[in-house]
N, C-alpha and C positions, 0 to 999 in steps of 0.2 A: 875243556868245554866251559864255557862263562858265556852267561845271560847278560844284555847289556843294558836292563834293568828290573832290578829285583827288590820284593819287599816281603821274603818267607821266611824270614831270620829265623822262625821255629818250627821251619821243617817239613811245613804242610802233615803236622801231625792230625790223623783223624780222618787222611781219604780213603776212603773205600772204594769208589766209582769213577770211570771218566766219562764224561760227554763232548762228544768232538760235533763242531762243526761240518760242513761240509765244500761247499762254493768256495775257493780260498783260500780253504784252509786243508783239506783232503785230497782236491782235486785243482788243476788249474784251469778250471772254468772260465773266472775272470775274463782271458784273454782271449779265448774265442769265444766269448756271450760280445766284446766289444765290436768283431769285426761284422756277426751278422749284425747289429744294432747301424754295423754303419753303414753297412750295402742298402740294409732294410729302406733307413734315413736315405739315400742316394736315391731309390727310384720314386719317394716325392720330393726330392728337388733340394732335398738339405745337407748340412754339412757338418756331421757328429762334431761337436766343442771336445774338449779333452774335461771330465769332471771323476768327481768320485762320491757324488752324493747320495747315489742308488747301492752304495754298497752296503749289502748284507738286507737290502728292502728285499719285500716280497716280490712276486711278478707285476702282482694287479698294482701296488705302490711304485714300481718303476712304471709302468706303462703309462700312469698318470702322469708321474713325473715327467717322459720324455713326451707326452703328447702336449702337455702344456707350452714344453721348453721350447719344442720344433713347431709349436701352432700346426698340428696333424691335422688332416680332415678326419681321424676317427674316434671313434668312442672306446676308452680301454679296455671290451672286452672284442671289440673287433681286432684292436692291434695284435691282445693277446691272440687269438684267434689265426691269423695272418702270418705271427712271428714264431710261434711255436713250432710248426714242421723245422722251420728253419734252425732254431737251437738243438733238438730232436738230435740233428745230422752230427751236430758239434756235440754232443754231448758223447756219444758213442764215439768218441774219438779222444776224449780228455783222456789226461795223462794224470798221474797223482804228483802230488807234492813231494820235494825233496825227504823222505825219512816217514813217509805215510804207513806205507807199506809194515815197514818196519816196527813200528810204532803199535798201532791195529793188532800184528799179529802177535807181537811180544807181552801187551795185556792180555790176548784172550789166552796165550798160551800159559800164563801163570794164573788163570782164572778173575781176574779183575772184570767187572760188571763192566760191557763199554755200551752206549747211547749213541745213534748221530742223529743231532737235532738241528733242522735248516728249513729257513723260510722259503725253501721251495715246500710246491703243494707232494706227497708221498709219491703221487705215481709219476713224476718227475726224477723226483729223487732215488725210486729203484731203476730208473733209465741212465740215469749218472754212473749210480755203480755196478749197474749191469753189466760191465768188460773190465768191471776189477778182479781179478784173478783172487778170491779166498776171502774177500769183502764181508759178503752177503751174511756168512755163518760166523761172524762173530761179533757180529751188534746183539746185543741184549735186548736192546727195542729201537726201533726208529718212526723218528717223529718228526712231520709235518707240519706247515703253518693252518692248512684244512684239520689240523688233528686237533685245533684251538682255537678257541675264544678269538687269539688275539696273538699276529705272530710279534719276532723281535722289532723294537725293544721291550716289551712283556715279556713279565719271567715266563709265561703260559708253558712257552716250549722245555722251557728248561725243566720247570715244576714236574711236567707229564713226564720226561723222560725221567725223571728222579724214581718215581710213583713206580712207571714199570717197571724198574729194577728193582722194586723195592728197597731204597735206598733212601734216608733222612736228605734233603738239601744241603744241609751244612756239608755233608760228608762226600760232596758230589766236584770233584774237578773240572773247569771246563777251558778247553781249549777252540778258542776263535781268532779271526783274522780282521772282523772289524767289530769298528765301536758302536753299532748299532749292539752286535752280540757280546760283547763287553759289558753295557749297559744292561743287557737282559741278563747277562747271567749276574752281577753284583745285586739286580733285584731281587732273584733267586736266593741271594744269601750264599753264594757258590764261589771257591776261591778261580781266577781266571789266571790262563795261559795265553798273553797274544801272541800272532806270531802275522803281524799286518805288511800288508801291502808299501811300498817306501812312500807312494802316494796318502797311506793313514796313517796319519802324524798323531793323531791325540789318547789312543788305547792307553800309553805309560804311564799315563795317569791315574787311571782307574783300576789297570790290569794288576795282580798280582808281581807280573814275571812278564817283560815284553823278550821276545827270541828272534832273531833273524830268520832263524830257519826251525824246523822239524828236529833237524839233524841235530843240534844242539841242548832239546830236550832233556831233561836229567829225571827222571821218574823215581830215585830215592829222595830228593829234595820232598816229596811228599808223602812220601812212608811204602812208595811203592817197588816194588821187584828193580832192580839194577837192569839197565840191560850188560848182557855179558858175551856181547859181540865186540869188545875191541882189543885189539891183541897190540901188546905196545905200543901203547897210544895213537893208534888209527881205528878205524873203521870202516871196513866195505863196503860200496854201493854197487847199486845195477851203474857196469860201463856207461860212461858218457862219451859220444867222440864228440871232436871241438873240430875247428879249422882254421887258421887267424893268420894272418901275413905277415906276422912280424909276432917278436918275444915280451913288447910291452907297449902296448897302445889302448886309445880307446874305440871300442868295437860297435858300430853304429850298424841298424838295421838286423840285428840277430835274426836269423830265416832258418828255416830247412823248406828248400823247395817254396818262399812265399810267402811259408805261416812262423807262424810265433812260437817259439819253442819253450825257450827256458821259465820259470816263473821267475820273480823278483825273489821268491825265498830259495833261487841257488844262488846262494852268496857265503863264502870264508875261505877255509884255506886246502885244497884238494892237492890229492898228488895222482902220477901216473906214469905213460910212457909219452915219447914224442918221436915224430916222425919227421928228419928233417932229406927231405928231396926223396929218392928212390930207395934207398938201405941204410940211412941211416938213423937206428933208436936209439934216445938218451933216457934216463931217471928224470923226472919234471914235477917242482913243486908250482900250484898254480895259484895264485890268490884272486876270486872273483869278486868283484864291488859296483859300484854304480858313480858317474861323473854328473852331478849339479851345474846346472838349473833342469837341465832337459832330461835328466834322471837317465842317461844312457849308460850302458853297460858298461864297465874296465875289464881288461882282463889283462894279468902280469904271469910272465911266465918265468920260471929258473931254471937253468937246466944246471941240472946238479953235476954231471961227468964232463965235462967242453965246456968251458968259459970261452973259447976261442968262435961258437958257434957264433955268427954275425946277425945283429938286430932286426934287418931287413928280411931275414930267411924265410919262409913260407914253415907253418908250422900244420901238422896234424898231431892230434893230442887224445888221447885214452887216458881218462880219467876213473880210475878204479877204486880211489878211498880216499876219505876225509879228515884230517885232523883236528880241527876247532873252526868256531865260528868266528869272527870279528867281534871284538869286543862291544862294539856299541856302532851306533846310527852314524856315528860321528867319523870313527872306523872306517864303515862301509861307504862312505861316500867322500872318503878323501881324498888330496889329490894323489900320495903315495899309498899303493896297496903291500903292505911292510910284510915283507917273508922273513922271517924271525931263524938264526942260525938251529933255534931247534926244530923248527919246521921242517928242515932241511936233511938232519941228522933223522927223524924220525921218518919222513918219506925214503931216505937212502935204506936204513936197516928195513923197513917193511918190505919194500920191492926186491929182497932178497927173499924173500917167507912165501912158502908155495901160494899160500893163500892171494898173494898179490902178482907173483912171478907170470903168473900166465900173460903174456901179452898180444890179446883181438888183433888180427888182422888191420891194419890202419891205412885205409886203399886213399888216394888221392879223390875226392867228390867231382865228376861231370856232371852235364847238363843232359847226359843221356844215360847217366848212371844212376839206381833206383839208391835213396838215403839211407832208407829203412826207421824204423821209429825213434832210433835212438842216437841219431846221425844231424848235427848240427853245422850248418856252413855260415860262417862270422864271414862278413867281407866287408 
């Protein structure tokens, strides 16, 4: 596991507390807050731009923004008014972040104080994480941008969450995904965890520790409980199925059924099974990345037992565990996604260890076959 940028050379000695984010950074929101914003925009007659400058604002601060951008006929709290059923729908459907889960529960299980503080207003953000499974009972307080003064970039949010925990500032970690909340929390005086969007380029600057992912997280870098889930250098996830036409290409329009699946932070190096034609499964180390300018997905596949399997092949893929992230930004968006000979050794020995052996069913995806939530068709 390597950060691929870091400035804790001593250790993040002195946290006692985390404060996580939400939007971005917990859940993948993002990605369906974009598509009602763009249906919304479509029935007066406009044409969503692609930006990222609403990220990590408030609601009432976006609505301005986008009512000015698109010349709306309405007043921001009519849009709010108008668009909120519609997010509502989306929100009850978000999915968490690659290593969220994970993360959440392994502080509260070692008693670590956790916060989630987001410029959404509160009774928003209990609708968010109202279909997370074990969420709710282990924040220590959550806070709102109606909970303050003044949401991000003000420490306001961060300061209040400190406060209810009873916990000094200094002593309060925070992990966000944009530099709106980068900003609020170094006001804070609070060391920061980015883990942004490939779209937010500027956190590394300010952050502590910029991450690709969740998954890559190291919580003794800051005096905090190890996690002690990885058994010979892997670690297990909730199954991912994949679907993709070939063993190394780049995979444009990532869908299940329509909608947007993966967020930008599944990105490094995964392993699992594969599925090629009717009966036959191999061992598969995968590395996932993104292709510049258009920032579209990569995905590389190896299959560890048949060298002989042919490039073209139609692949289904069960991905079960993860070995490290990409080193850096630079990494993640190169033209080779580099699967490293120990990547390869370390995927082979693990899928032999019951913990990994199990291998889901890996059905072929129709157009009259149900996906189910965690069922991804690359085409």
């Amino acid at each position: 596991m390597s950060c691929s940028s870091c400035k804790c050379s001593n250790g993040g000695t002195g946290i006692s507390a985390v404060i996580l984010d939400l939007d971005g950074t917990l859940i993948d929101s993002e990605s369906g807050s974009k598509g009602v914003v763009k249906d919304f925009l479509a029935k007066y007659g406009r044409v969503m731009k692609e930006d990222n400058k609403r990220l990590g604002k408030t609601l009432k601060e976006s609505a301005i923004s986008i009512i000015q951008d698109y010349d709306l006929p309405l007043s921001p709290d009519q849009f709010i008014q108008e668009i909120t059923p519609l997010f509502r729908e989306k929100w009850l459907q978000t999915k968490p972040m690659p290593g969220a889960t994970r993360l959440i529960k392994h502080l509260h299980k070692h008693g670590v104080p956790i916060a989630l503080a987001s410029n959404s207003l509160l009774d928003y953000i209990e609708t968010k994480i109202s279909n997370q499974n074990g969420w709710r009972e282990c924040f220590s307080a959550i806070v709102g941008s109606d909970n303050v003064k003044s949401g991000k970039p003000s420490p306001d949010i961060f300061i209040e969450a400190a406060e209810r925990m009873g916990v000094d500032a200094a002593r309060c970690l925070v992990v966000e995904d944009s530099l709106v909340g980068v900003k609020a929390a170094k006001a804070a005086k609070m060391k920061v965890v980015a883990v942004p969007s490939l779209q937010e380029t500027d956190c590394s600057s300010l952050a502590d520790i910029e991450l690709n992912s969740l998954l890559e997280f190291e919580p003794e870098k800051w005096g905090l409980p190890p996690f002690n889930d990885w058994v010979q250098g892997a670690m297990p996830i909730e199954t991912t199925y994949l679907s993709c036409g070939s063993i190394s290409r780049f995979l444009y329009g990532i869908q299940e059924k329509g909608k947007y699946v993966l967020p930008n932070q599944f990105s490094g190096i995964f392993f699992g099974w594969a599925q090629v034609g009717l009966q036959k499964i191999f061992k598969v180390v995968v590395s996932i990345g993104f292709r510049f300018p258009n920032s579209t997905r990569k995905l590389q596949v190896c299959i560890i037992d048949d060298c002989q399997t042919q490039d073209q092949q139609h692949l289904h893929l069960s991905l079960v565990g993860f070995i490290r992230g990409l080193k850096s930004k630079e990494e993640l968006t190169s033209k080779d996604l580099v699967i490293l000979e120990d990547d390869k050794s370390v995927a082979r020995e693990s899928l032999e260890l019951e913990l990994f052996k199990h291998r889901p069913y890996i059905h072929v995806l129709g157009e009259e076959e149900e996906a189910g939530n965690s069922c991804l068709l690359l085409e």
